[in-house]
PyMOL commands that place a pseudoatom at each C-alpha (Angstrom):
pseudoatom trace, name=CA, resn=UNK, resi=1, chain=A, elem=C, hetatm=0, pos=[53.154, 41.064, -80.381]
pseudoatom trace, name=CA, resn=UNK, resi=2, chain=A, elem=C, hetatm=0, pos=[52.217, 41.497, -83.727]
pseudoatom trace, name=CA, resn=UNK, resi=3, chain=A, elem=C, hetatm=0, pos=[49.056, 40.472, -85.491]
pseudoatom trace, name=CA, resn=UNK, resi=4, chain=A, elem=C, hetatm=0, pos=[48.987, 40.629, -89.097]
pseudoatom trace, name=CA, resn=UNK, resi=5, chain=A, elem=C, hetatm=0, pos=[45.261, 41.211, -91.084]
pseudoatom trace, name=CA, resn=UNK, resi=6, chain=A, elem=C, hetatm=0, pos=[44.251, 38.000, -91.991]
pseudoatom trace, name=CA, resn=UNK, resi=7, chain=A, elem=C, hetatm=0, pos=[44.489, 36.585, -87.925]
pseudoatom trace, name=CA, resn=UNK, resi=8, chain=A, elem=C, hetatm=0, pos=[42.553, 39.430, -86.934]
pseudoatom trace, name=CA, resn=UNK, resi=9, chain=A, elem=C, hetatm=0, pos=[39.512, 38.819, -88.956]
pseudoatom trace, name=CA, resn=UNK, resi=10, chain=A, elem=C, hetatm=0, pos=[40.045, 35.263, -88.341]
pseudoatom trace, name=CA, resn=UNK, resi=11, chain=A, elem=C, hetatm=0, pos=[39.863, 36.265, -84.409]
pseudoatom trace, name=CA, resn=UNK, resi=12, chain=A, elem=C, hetatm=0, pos=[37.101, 38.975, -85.228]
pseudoatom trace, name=CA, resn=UNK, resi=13, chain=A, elem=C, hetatm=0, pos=[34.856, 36.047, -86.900]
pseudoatom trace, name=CA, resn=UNK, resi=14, chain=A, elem=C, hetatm=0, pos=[34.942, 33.617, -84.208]
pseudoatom trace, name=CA, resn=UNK, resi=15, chain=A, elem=C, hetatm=0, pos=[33.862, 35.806, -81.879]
pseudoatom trace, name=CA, resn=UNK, resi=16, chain=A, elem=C, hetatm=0, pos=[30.753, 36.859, -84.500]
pseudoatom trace, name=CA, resn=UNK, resi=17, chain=A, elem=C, hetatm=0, pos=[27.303, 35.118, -82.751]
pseudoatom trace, name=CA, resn=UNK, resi=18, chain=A, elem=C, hetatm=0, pos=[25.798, 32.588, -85.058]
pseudoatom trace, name=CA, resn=UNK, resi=19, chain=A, elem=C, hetatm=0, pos=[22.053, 31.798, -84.509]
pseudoatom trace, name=CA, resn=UNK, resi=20, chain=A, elem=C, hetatm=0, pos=[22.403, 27.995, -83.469]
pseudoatom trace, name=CA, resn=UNK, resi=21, chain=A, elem=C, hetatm=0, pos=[21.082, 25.705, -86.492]
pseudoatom trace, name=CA, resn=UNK, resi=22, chain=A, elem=C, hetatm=0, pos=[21.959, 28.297, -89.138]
pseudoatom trace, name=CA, resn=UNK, resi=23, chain=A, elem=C, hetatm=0, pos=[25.138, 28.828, -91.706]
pseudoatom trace, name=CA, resn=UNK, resi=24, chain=A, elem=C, hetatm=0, pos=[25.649, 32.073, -92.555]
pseudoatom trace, name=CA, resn=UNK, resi=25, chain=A, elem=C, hetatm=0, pos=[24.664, 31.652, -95.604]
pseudoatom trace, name=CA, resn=UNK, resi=26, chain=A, elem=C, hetatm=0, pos=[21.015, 31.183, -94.305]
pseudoatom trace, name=CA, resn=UNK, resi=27, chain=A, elem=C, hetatm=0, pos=[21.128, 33.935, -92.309]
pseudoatom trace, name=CA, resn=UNK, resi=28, chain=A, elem=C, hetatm=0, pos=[21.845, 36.368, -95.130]
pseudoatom trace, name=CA, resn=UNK, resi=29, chain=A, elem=C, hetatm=0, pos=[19.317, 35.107, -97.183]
pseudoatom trace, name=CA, resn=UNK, resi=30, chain=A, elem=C, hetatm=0, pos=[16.433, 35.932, -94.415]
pseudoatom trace, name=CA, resn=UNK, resi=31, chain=A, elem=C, hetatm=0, pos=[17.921, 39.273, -94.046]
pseudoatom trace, name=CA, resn=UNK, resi=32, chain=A, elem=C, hetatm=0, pos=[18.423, 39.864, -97.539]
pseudoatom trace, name=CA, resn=UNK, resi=33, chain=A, elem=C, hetatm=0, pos=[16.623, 42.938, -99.442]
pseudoatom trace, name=CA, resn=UNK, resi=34, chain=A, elem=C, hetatm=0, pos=[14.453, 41.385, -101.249]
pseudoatom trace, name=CA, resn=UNK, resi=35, chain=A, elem=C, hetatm=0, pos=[12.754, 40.312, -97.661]
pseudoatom trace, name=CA, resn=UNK, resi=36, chain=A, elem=C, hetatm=0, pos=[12.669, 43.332, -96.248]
pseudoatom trace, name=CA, resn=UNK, resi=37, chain=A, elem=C, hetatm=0, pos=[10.628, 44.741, -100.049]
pseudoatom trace, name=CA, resn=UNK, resi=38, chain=A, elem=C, hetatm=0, pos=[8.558, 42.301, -99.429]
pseudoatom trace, name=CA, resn=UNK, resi=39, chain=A, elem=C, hetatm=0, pos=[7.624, 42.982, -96.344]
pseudoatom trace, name=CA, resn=UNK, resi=40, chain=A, elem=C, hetatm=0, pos=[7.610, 46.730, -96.871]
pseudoatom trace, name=CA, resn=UNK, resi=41, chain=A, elem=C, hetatm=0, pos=[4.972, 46.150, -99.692]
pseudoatom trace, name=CA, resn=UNK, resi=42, chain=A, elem=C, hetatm=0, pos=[2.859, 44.064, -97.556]
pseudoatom trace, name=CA, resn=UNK, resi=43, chain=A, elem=C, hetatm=0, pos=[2.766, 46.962, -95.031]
pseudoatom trace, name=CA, resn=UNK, resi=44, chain=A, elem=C, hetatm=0, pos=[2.236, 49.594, -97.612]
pseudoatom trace, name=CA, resn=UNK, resi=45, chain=A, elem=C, hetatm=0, pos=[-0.900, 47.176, -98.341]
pseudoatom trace, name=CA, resn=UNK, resi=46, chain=A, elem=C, hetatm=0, pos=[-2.707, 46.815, -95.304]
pseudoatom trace, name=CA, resn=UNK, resi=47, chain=A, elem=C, hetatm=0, pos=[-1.489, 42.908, -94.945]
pseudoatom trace, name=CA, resn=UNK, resi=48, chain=A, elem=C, hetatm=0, pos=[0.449, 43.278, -91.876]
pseudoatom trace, name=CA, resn=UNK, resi=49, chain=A, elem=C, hetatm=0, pos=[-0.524, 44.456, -88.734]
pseudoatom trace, name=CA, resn=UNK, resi=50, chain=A, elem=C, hetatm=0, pos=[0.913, 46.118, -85.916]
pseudoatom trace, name=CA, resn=UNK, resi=51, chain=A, elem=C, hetatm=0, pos=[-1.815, 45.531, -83.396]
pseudoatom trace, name=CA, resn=UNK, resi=52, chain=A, elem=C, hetatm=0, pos=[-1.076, 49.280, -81.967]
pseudoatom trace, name=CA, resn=UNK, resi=53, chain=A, elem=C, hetatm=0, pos=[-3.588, 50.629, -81.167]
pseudoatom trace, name=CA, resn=UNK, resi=54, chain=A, elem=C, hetatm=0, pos=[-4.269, 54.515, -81.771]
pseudoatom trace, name=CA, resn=UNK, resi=55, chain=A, elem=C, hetatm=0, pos=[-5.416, 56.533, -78.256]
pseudoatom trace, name=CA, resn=UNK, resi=56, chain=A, elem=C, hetatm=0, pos=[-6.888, 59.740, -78.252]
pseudoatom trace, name=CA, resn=UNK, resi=57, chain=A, elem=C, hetatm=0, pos=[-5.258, 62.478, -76.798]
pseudoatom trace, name=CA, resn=UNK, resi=58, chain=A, elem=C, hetatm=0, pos=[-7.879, 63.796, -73.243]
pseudoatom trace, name=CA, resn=UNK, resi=59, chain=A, elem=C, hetatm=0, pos=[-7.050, 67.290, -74.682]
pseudoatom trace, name=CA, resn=UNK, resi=60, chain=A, elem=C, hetatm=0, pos=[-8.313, 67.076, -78.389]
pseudoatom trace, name=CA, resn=UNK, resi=61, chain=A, elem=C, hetatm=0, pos=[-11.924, 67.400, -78.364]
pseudoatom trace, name=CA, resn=UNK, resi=62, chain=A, elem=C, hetatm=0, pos=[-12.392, 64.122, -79.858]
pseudoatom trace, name=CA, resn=UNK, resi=63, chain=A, elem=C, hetatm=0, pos=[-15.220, 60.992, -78.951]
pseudoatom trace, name=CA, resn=UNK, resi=64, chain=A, elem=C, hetatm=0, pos=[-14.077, 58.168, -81.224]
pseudoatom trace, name=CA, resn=UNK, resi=65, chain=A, elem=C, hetatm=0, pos=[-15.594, 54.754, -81.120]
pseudoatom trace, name=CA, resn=UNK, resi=66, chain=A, elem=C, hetatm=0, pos=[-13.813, 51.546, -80.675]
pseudoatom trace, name=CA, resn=UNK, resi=67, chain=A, elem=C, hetatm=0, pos=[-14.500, 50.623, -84.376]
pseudoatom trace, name=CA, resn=UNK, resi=68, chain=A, elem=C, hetatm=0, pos=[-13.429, 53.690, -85.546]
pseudoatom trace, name=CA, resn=UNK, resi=69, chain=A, elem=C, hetatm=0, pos=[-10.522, 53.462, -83.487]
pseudoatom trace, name=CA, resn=UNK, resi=70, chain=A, elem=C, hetatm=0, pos=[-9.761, 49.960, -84.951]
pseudoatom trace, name=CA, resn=UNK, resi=71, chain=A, elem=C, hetatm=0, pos=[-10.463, 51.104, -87.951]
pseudoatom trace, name=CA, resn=UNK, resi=72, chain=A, elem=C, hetatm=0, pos=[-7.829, 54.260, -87.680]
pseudoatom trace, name=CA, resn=UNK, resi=73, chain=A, elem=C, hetatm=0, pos=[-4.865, 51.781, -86.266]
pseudoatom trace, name=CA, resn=UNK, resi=74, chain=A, elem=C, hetatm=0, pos=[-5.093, 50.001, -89.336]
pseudoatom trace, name=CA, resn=UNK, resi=75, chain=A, elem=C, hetatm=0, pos=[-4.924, 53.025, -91.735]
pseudoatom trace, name=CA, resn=UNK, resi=76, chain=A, elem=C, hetatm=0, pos=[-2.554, 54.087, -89.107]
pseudoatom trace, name=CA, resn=UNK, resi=77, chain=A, elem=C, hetatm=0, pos=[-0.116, 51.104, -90.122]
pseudoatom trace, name=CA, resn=UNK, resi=78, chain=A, elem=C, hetatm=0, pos=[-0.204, 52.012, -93.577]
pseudoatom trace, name=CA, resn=UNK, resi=79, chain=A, elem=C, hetatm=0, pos=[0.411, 55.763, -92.648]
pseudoatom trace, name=CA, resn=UNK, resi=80, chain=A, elem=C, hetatm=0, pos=[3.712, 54.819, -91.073]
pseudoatom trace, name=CA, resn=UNK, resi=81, chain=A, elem=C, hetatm=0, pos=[4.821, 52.481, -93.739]
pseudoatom trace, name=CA, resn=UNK, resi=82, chain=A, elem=C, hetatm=0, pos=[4.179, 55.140, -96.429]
pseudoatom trace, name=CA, resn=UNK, resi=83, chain=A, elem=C, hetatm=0, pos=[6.498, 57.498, -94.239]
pseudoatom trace, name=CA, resn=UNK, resi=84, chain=A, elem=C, hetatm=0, pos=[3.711, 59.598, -92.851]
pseudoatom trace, name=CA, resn=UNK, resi=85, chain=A, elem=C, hetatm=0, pos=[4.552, 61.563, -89.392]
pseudoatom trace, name=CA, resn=UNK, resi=86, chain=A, elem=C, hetatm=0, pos=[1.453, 63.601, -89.361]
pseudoatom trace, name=CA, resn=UNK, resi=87, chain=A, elem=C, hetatm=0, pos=[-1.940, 62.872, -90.535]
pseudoatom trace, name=CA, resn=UNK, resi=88, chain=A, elem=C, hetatm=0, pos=[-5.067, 64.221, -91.431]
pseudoatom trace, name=CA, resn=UNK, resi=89, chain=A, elem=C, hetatm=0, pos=[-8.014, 62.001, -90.434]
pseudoatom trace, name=CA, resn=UNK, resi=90, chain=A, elem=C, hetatm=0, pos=[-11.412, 62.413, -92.136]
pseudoatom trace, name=CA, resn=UNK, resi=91, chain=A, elem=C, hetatm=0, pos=[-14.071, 60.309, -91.055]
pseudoatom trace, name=CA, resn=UNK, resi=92, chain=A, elem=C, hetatm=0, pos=[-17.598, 61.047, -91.934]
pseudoatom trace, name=CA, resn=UNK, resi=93, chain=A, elem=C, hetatm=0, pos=[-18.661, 63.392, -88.981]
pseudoatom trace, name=CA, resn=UNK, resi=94, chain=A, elem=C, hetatm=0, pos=[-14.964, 64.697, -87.849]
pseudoatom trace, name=CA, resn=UNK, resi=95, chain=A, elem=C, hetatm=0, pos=[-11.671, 65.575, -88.936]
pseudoatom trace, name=CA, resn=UNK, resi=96, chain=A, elem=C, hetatm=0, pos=[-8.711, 64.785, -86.754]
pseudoatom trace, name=CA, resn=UNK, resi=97, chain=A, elem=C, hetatm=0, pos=[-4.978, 65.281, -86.842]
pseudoatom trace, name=CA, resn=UNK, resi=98, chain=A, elem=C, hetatm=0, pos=[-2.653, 61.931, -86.158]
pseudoatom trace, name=CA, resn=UNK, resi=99, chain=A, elem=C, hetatm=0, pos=[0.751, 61.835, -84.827]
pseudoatom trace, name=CA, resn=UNK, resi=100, chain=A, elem=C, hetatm=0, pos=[1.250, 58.194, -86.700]
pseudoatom trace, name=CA, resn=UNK, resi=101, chain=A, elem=C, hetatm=0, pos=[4.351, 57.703, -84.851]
pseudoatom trace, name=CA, resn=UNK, resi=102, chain=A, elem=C, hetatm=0, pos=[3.214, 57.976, -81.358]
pseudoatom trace, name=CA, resn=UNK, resi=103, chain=A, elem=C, hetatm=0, pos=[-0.205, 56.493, -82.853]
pseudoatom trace, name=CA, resn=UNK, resi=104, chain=A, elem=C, hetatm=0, pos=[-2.107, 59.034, -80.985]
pseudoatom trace, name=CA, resn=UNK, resi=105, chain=A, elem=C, hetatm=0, pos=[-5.272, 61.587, -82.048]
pseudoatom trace, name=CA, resn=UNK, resi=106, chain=A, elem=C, hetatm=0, pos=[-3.915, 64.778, -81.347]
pseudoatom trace, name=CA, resn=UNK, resi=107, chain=A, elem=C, hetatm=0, pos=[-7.022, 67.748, -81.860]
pseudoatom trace, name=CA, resn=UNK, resi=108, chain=A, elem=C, hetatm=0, pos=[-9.771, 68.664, -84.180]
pseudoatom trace, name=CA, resn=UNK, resi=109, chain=A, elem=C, hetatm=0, pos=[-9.842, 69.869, -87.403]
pseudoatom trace, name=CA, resn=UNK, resi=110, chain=A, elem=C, hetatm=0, pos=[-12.446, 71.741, -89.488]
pseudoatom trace, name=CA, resn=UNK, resi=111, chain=A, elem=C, hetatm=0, pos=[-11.954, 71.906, -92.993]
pseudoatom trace, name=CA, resn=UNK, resi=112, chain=A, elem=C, hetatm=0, pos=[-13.590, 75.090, -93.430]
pseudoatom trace, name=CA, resn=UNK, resi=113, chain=A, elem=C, hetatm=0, pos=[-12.512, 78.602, -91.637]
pseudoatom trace, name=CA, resn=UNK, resi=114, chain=A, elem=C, hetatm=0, pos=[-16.326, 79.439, -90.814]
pseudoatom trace, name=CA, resn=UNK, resi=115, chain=A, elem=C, hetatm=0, pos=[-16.029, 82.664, -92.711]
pseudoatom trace, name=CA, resn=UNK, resi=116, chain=A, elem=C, hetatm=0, pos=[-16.984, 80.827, -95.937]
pseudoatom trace, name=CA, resn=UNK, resi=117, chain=A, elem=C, hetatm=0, pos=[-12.880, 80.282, -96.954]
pseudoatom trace, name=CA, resn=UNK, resi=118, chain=A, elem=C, hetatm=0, pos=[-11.080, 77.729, -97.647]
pseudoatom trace, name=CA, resn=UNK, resi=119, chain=A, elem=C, hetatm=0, pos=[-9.808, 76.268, -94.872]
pseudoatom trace, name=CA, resn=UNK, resi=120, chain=A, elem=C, hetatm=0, pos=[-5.620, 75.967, -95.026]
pseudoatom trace, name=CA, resn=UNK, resi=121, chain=A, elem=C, hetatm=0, pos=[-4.475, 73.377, -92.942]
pseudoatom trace, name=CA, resn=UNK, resi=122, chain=A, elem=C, hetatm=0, pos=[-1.050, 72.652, -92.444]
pseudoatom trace, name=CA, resn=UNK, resi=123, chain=A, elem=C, hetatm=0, pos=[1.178, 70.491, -90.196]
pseudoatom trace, name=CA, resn=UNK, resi=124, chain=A, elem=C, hetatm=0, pos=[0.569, 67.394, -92.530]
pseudoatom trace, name=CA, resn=UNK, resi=125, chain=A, elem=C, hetatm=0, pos=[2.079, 65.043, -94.651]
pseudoatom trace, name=CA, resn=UNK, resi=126, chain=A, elem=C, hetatm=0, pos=[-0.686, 63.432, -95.893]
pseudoatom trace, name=CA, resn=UNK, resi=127, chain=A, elem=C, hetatm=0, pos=[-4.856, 62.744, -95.874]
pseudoatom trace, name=CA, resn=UNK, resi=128, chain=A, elem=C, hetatm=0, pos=[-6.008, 59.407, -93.927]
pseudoatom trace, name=CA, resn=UNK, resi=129, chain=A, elem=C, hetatm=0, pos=[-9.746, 59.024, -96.224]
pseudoatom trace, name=CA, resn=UNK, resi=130, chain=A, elem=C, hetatm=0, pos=[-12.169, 56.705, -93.614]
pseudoatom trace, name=CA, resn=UNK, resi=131, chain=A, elem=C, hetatm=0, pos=[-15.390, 58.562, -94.920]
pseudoatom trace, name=CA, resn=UNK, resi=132, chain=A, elem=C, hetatm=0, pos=[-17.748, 56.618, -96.714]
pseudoatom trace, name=CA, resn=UNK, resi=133, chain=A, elem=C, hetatm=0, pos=[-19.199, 59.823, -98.018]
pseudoatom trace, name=CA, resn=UNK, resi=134, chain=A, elem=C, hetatm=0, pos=[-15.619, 60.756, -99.868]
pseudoatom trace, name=CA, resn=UNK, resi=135, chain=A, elem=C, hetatm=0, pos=[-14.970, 57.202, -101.362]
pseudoatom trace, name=CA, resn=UNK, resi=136, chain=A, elem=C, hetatm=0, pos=[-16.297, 56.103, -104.431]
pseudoatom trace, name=CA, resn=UNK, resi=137, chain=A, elem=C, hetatm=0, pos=[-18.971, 53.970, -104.504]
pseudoatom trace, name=CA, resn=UNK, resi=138, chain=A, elem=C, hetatm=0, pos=[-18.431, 50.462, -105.296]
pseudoatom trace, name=CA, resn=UNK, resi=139, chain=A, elem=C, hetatm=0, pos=[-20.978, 49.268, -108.141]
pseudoatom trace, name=CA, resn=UNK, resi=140, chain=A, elem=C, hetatm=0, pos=[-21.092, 45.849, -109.422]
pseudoatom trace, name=CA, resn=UNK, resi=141, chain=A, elem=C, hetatm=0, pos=[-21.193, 45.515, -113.073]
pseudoatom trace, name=CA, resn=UNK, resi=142, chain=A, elem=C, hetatm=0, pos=[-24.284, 43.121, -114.773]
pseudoatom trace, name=CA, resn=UNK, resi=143, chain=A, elem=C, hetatm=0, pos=[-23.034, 40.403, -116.406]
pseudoatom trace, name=CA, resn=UNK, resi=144, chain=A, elem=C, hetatm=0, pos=[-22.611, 40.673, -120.133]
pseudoatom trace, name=CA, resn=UNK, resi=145, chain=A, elem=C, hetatm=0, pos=[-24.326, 38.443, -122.868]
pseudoatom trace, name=CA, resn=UNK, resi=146, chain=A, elem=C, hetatm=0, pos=[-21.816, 36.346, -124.948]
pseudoatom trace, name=CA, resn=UNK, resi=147, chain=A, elem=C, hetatm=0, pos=[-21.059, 38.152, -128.036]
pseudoatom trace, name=CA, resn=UNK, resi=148, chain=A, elem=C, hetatm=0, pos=[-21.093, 35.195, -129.895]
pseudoatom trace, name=CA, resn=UNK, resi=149, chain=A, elem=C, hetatm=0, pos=[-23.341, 34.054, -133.049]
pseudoatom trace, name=CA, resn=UNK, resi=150, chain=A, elem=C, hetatm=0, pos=[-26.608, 32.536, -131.414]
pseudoatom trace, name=CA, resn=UNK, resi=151, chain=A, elem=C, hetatm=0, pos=[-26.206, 30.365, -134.704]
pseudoatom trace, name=CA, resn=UNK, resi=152, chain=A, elem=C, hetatm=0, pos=[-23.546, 28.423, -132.843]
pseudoatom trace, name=CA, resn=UNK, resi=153, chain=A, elem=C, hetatm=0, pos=[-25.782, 25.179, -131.558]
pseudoatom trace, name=CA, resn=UNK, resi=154, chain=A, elem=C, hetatm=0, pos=[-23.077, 24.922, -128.603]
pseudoatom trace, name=CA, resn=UNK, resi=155, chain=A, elem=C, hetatm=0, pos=[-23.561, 28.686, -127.720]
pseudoatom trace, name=CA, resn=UNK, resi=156, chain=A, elem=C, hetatm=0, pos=[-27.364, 28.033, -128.208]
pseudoatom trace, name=CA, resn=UNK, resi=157, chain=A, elem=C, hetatm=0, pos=[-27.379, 24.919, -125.971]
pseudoatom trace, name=CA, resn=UNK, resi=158, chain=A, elem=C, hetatm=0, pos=[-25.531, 26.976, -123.385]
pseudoatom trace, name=CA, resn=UNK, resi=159, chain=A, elem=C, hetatm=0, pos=[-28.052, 30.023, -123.499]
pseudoatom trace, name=CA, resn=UNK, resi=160, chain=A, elem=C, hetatm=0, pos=[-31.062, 27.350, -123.190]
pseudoatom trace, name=CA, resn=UNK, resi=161, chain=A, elem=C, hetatm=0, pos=[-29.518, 25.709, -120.231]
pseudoatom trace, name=CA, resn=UNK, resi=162, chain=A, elem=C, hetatm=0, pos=[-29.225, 29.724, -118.519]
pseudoatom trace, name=CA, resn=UNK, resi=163, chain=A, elem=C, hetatm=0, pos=[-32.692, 30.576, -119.751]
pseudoatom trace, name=CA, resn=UNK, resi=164, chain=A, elem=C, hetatm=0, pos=[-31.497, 33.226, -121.503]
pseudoatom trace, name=CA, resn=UNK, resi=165, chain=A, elem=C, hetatm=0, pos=[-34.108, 33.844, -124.920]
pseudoatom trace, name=CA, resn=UNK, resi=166, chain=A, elem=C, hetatm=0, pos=[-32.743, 34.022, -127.662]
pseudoatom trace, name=CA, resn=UNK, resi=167, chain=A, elem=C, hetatm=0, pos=[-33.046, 37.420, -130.058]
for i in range(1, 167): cmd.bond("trace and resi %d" % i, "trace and resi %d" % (i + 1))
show_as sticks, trace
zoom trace
């Protein structure tokens, strides 16, 4: 028996699963692109979460704490969504290496040789920063003055009401 083109796909469709509720026209639009860059960019960002926890490897030498390990999962989300296979940790007191796929600590790293060299480290993609000694420090700025005339009786009624004196 023969089966021309169009009655195959016609067979081939039917027997397509449909998620009950939904035209297929619905179902493309939730899978479209644009979805999945949005949700790419929110993981790039830090907005979604995987809730995986990282573990530390018994062999590497390491003590974390459970908010530093928190801390690291999160950072550790990011890592993967950046494309990141291998990390390098630095927290304040110790730098680690991070296999962000299997979300695990691996060893220790020191970032000097001990003979007063630079220390070359290699095996990584990229630099997890969680020390608060390497990030800038967050300064809030003073309000500024209006600029405008203190001749201005509304600008002058406004600077009265603040208790701000006027020049």
């Amino acid at each position: 028996m023969n089966i021309d083109a169009s009655q195959l796909l016609k067979l081939l469709g039917s027997a397509t699963p449909r998620v009950s509720g939904a035209s297929p026209a619905t179902v493309d639009k939730s899978l479209s692109t644009a979805a999945f860059d949005d949700l790419l960019a929110k993981a790039r960002s830090g907005e979604l979460n995987s809730s995986r926890l990282v573990e530390v490897d018994p062999d590497a030498g390491v003590d974390l704490s459970s908010e530093q390990i928190a801390v690291l999962s999160a950072a550790a989300d990011r890592a993967e969504a950046q494309g990141l296979r291998q990390a390098l940790v630095i927290f304040d007191d110790v730098q680690v290496t991070l296999d962000v796929g299997s979300r695990r600590v691996t060893g220790k790293l020191p970032l000097d040789s001990g003979n007063g060299e630079p220390a070359i480290i290699d095996g990584v993609d990229g630099v997890i920063n969680l020390s608060s000694r390497l990030r800038p420090q967050q300064t809030e700025k003073p309000l500024a003055l209006p600029t405008a005339s203190f001749d201005n009786p509304a600008v002058a009624s406004l600077l009265e009401r603040l208790g701000v004196r006027q020049p």
